[in-house]
C-alpha positions in Angstrom: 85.4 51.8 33.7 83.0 54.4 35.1 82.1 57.0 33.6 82.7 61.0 34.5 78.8 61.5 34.4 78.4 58.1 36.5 81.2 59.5 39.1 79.1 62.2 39.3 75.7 60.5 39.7 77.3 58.5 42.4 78.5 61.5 44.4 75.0 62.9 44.2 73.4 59.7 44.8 75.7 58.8 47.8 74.5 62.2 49.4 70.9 61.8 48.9 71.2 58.6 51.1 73.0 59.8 53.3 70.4 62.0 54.1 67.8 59.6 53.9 65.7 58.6 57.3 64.3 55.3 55.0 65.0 54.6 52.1 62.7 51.7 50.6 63.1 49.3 47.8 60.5 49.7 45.0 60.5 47.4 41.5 62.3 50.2 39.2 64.4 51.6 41.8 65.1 52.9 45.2 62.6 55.4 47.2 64.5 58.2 49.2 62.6 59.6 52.8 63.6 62.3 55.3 59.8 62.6 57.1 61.8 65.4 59.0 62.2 67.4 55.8 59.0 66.0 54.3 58.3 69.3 52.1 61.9 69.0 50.8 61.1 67.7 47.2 64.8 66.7 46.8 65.3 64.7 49.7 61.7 62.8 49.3 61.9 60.7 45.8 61.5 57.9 43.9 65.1 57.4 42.1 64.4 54.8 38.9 67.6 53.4 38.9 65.6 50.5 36.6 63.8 52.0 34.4 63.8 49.9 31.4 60.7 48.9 30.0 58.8 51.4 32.9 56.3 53.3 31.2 55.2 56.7 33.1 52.0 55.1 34.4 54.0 52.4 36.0 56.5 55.0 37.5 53.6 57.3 38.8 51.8 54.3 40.4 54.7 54.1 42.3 55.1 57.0 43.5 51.5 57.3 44.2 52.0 54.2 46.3 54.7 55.3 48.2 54.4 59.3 48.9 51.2 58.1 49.7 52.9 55.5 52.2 54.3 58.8 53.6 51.4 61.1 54.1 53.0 63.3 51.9 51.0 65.1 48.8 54.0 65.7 46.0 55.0 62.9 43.9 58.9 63.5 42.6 60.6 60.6 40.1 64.1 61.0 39.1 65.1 59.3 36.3 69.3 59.2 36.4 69.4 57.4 33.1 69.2 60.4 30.2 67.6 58.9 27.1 65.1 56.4 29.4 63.8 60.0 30.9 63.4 61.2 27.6 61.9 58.1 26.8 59.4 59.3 29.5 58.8 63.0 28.9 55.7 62.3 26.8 53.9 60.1 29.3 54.7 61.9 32.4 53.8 65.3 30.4 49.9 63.5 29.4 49.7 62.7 33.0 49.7 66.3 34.2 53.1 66.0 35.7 55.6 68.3 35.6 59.3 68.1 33.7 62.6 69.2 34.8 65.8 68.5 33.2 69.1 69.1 35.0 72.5 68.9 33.0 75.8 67.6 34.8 78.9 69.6 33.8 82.2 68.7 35.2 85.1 71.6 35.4 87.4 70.9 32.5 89.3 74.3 31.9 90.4 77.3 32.1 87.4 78.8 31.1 87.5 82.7 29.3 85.5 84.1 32.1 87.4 84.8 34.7 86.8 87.2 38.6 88.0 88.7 41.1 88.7 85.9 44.3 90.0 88.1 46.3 86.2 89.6 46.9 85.6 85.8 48.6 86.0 84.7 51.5 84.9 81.1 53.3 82.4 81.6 56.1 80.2 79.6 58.3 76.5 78.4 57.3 74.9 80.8 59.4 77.1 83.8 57.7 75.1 82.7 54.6 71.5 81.7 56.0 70.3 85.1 55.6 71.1 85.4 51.8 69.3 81.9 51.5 66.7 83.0 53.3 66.3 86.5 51.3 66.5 84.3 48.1 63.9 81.5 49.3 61.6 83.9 50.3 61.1 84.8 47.1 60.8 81.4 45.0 57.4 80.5 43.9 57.4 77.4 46.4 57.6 79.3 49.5 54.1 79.6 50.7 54.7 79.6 54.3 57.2 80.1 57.2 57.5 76.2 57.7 58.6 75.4 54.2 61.5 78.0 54.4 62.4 76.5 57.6 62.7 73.5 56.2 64.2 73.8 52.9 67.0 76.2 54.8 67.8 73.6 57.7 68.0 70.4 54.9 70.6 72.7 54.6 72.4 71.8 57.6 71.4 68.2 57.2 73.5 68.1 54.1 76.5 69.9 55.8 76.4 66.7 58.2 76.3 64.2 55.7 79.2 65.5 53.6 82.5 67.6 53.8 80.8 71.4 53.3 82.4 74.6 53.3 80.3 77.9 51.9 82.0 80.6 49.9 80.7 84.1 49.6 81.0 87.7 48.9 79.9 90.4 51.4 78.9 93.7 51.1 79.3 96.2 53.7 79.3 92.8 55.8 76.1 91.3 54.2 76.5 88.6 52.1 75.3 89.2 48.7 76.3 86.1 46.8 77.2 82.5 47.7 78.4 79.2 46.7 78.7 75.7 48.4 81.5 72.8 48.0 80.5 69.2 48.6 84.0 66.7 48.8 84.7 63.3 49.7 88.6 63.8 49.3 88.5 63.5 45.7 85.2 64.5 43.8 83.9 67.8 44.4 80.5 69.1 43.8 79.9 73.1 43.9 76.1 73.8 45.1 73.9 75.8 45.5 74.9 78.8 43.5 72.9 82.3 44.7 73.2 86.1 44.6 71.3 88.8 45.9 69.1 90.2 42.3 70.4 93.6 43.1 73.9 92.4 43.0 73.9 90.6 39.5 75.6 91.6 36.7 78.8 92.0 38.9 80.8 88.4 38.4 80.1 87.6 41.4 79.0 84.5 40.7 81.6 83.6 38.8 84.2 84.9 41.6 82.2 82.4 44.0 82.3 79.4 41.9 85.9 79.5 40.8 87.0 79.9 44.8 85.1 77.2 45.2 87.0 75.4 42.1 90.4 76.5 43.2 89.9 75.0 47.0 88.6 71.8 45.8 91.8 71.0 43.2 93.7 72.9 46.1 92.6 70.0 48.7 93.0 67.3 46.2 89.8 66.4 44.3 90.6 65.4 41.0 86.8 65.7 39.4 84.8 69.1 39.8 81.4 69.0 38.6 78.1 71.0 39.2 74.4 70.5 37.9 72.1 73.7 36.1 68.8 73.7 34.6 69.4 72.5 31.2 66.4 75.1 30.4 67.8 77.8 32.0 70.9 80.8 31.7 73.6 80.0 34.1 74.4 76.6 32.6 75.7 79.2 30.1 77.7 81.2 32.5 79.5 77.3 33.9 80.4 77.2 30.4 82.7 80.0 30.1 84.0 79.3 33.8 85.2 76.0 31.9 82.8 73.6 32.7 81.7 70.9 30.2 78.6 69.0 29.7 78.5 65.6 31.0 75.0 63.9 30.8 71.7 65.0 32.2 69.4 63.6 34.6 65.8 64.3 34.2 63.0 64.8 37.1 59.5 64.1 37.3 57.2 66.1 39.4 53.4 66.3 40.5 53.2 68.8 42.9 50.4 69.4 45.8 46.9 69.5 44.7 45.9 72.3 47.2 48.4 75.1 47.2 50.3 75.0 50.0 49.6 71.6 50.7 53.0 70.4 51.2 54.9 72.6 48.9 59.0 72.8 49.1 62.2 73.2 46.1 64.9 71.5 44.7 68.3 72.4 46.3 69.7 73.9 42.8 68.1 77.3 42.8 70.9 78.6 40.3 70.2 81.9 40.5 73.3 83.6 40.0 
């Protein structure tokens, strides 16, 4: 039987390809393109679905091999399997790459935090865009105009390959914090999780998050999950919304040697 952190990892997964342009066989895994969004760390990886046995050498290689395939000048490596990235930290770390760990937590309560959902409403992407834009704007990654552009319309690629619909709370009709749902009918993913610095501290995160909760069991999904930064607050905040660790998935990254080179982000900013 499968899992609640493999459903998960499936969902994701299944999106990922989706958005793919090619996606190319390698000997520990698959190797995820979009040369339209080629700054877009997240759609341009090497996922080790085989990692057994890999040493980080082996893994970098690869992605050496292929990003360079691409023209492109990052090198990303997701390892989906917990304790093989683990396994990995060490080797990828010696090799001047960089480590991110993401946790999976899938909604299993009532949690004791609770908001206000009337504040929320559901509005089109391009209600949104200009919070996403204020907020990528000022990410370390954003180095130029084209890297914005790109990281906001993978955006809109995403919204093509899967059920979307944005949730948000305006004020004085600008929207000041946001929060995506992914579904396929019956697993629900809530993404992408932003607000406006000068409007935290408010719950308005946690109103846009549970909206997005209550629409997804609304519709049907059975299974609500969402990813943080293991190393980071708001995995804190899921938890009293009632969210519930499920497994994590660690990344490897070695990012442009020339700043600006072919710099981009992750899609979970989760800044609340």
């Amino acid at each position: 039987m499968e899992s609640e952190f493999g459903r998960a990892l499936a969902f994701e997964q299944a999106l990922r390809e989706r958005c793919a342009e090619r996606i190319v066989p390698f000997r520990f895994g698959t190797g995820l393109f979009n040369d339209t969004f080629h700054r877009v760390w997240d759609l341009n990886l090497l996922r080790a679905d085989r990692p057994h046995g890999a040493t980080a050498e082996e893994l970098a290689d690869e992605a050496e091999r292929l990003h360079g395939d691409a023209g492109q000048t990052h090198r990303r490596v997701a390892v989906p399997a917990e304790t093989e990235g683990e396994r990995l930290v060490d080797g990828f770390r010696s090799l001047g790459w960089e480590t991110e760990c993401f946790l999976f937590m899938a909604r299993r309560e009532v949690g004791p935090r609770s908001a206000d959902l009337a504040l929320v409403e559901e509005v089109h992407w391009e209600t949104v865009r200009p919070l996403r834009e204020r907020i990528a704007r000022a990410e370390p990654w954003a180095d130029s105009e084209e890297t914005v552009r790109q990281v906001l319309d993978a955006g809109r690629l995403v919204e093509r390959a899967s059920r979307v619909r944005h949730f948000a709370i305006r004020v004085e009709g600008e929207p000041v914090s946001a929060a995506d749902l992914y579904s396929d009918g019956r697993t629900a993913q809530v993404e992408d999780v932003v607000t406006d610095p000068v409007y935290r501290g408010r719950g308005y995160a946690s109103a846009v998050v549970l909206r997005a909760v209550r629409e997804a069991e609304g519709s049907g999904d059975d299974f609500v999950f969402l990813i943080a930064d293991d190393a980071d607050w708001p995995k804190e905040l899921y938890a009293r919304l009632g969210f519930a660790p499920l497994g994590r998935e660690w990344m490897f990254l070695r990012k442009p040697a020339a700043a600006g080179a072919d710099s981009s982000a992750s899609r979970r900013p989760d800044a609340p």
